[in-house]
N, C-alpha and C positions, 0 to 999 in steps of 0.2 A: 767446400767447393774445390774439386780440382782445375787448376787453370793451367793453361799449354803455351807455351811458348811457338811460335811460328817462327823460322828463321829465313830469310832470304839468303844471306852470303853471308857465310860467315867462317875466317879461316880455321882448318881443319872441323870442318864441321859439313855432310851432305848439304847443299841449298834446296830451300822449299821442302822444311822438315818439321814435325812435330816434336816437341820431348815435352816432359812433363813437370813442373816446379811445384813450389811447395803450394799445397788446398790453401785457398781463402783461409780469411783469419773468422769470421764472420759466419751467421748460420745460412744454409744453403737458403737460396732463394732464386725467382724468374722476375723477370722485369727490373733490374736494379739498376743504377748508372754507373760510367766508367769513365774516365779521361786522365792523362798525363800531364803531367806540368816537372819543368826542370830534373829527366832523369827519372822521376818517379812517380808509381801508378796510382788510382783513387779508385775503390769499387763501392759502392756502398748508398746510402742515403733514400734509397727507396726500393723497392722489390714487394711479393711476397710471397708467403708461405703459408702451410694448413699445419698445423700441429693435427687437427685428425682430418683426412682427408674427405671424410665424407660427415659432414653436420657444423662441423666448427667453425667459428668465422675466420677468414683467414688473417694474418698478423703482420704487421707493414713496419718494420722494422727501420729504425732510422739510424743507425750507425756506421759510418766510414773509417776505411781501412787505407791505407799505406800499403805499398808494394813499394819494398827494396830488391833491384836485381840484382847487384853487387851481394846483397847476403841472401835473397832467396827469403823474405824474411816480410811479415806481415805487421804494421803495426797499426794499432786503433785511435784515431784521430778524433775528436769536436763531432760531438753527433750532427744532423743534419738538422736544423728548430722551425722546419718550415712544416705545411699539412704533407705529413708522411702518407705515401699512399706508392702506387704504383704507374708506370709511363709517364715519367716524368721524362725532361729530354736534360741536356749539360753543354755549354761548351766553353773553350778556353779562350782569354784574350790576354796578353800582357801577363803573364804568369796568375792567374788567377782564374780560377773556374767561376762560370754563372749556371744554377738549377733551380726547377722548379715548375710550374705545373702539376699534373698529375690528379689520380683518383683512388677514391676507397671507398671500394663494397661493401664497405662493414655499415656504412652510414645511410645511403650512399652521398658521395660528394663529388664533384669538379672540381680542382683547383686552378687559380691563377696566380700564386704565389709566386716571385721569384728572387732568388737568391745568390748575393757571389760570397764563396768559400776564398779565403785569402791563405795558404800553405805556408806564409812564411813564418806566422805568428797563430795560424790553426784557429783562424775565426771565421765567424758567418756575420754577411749583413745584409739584410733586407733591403731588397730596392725598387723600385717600379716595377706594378704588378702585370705580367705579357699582356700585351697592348692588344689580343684578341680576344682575352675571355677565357674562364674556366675549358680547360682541353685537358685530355687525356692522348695516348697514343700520338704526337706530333712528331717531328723532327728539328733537330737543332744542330747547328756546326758554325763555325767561325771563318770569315775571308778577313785576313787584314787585323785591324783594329775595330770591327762590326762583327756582331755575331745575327745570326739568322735563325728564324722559326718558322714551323707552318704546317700547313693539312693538320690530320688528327681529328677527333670525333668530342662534338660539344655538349652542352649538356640539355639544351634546348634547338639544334638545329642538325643533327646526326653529322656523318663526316663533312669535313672543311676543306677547301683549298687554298683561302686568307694566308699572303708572306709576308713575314714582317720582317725589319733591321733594328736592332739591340745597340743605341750606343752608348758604350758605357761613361764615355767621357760628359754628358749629359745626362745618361741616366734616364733616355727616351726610347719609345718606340715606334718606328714608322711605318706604315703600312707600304706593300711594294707591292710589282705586279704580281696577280692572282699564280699560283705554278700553273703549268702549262698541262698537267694531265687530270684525270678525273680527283674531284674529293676524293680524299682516301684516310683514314687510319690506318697505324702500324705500317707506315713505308718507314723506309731508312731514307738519313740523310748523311753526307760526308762531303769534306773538303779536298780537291785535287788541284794544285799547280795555278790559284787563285781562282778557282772557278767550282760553284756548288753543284752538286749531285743529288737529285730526291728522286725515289724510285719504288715498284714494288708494293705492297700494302695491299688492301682491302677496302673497297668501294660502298659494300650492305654485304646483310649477310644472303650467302648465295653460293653454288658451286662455279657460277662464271663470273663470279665478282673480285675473283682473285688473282692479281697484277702483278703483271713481271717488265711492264716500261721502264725507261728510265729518263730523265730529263735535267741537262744541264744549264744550270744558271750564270746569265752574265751579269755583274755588280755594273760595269760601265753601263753597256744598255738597257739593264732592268727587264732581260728578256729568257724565255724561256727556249729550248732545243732541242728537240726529241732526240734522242740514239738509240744504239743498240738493245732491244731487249734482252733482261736478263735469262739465262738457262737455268734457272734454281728455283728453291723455294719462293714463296711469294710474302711470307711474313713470319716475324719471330726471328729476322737474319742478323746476325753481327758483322760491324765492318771497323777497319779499320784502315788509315792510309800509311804506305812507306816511300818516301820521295814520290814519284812523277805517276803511282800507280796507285789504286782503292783493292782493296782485298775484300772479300765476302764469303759468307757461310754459312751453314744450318738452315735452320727454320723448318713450317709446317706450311702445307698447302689445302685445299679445299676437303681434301679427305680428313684431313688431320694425320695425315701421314708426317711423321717429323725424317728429316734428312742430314747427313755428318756432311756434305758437297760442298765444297772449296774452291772459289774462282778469284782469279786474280783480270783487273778491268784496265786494260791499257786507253787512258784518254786520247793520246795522241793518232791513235789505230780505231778508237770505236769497237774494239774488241775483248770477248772473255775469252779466257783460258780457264781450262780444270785444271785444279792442282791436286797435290795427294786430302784427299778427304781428313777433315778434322779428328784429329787425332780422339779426342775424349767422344766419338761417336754421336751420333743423331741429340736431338735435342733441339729446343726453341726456345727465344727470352732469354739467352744468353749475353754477357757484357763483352767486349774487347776493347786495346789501346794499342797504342804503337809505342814505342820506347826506340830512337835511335833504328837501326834495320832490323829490329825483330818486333812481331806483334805478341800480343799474348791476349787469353780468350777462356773464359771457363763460365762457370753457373749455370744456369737455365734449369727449364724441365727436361730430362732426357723421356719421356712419354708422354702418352695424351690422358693420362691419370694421374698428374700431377706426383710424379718422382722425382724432388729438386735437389740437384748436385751443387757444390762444393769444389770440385775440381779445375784444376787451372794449368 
């Protein structure tokens, strides 16, 4: 996989610039997770891939990767021991990652599985299983010491709009108000300046079923806020945040058209900006994190014929 580094500011260095570091350590794949914890990056524990693109089942590989930016250097961690599959979602709290959910077409299955990964000592441990049910395609991000989940498509009642709150220091999950925009699978979800973001996604399948709203959530009043719609792809987007701002990219639209488009979303203004288009070109189901002020971002399929990249 190759994966790119994003920079915002960086001395002797152009701002809002792509470069290129070193391919994933891992085999290419779409749909995998990604998140950062103290310095350094996780890509890895669910995705997949077709060894023949046409007949074969496809392969859901559960292995996790390290990214070191100081060496530019991939290393392979504690596989993932949960139902390996794909759309699973991640997020961080207290130095430690929580995953899991997800699905596999090879069976097929739902998952409700969920999982936190501890970095310090490289273990998994199972813990209350997401408090709405086998889901595929959802969204997850963390405010605080609470991590959130929601939307995504079930396996007895098509897409959801169900939010829930993750605490880990209980080990519960509480159901919170409904999001504020249509059921959807495949929206993205991200955290900004204490306040969540879920947007985007896919409602049925349809050529006007595909959403580019966005709606912010408040933890004090448990409420949702419509904003600015987005100018981009409508699903398969990667985002990630750098201080006070959410970045976004890629994805595919109703055509199946996949797009390299780069927006950067100021909260404070309700506003996108285009930035220079994603350096590793067009592509969907791609992973990103933030590290400090630069983001980085690679994998996915760069076409609608399953071509899965490596690159980062």
């Amino acid at each position: 996989m190759l994966i790119l580094l994003f920079t915002t500011i960086v001395e002797g260095q152009n701002p809002d610039s792509w470069s290129r570091v070193a391919n994933f350590g891992g085999t290419p794949r779409n749909g995998a997770v990604a998140f950062s914890i103290n310095g350094l990056g996780f890509v890895g524990s669910f995705g997949f891939y077709n060894a023949d693109t046409f007949g074969a089942p496809d392969i859901n590989p559960k292995d996790l990767w390290q990214y070191n930016p100081l060496t530019n250097t991939w290393t392979q961690k504690a596989s993932y021991p949960g139902n390996a599959g794909y759309g699973g979602i991640c997020f961080t709290i207290g130095g430690k990652a929580y995953v899991g959910v997800g699905y596999s077409n090879n069976f097929p299955q739902y998952y409700k599985d969920f999982w936190e990964y501890n970095p310090a000592n490289d273990t998994w441990t199972q813990k209350a299983d997401f408090g709405g049910g086998p889901r595929v395609d959802m969204i997850g991000f963390s405010i605080g010491n609470k991590g959130y989940a929601g939307t995504g498509r079930s396996d007895t009642a098509g897409q959801k709009k169900d939010f829930w709150e993750y605490n880990p220091a209980t080990d519960t999950w509480t159901q919170k108000a409904d999001f504020g925009g249509d059921a959807r699978s495949g929206a993205v979800g991200l955290s900004i300046s204490g306040s969540g973001y879920i947007g985007f996604g896919v409602k049925s399948i349809g050529v006007n079923h595909y959403l580019r709203d966005l709606w912010q959530y408040d933890t004090l009043s448990n409420s949702w806020t419509q904003k600015t719609d987005f100018e981009g792809a409508s699903a398969g987007v990667f985002t990630f945040t750098i201080g006070d701002n959410g970045f976004l990219g890629t994805g595919y639209d109703s055509t199946n058209k996949t797009y390299s488009e780069f927006f950067r979303y100021y909260p404070l203004t309700d506003t996108w900006i285009k930035k220079d288009s994603f350096g590793g070109g067009v592509r969907e189901g791609a992973v990103a994190f933030s590290i400090g002020n630069k983001g980085y971002a690679g994998l996915g399929d760069t076409t609608s014929i399953t071509n899965f990249s490596k690159d980062f």
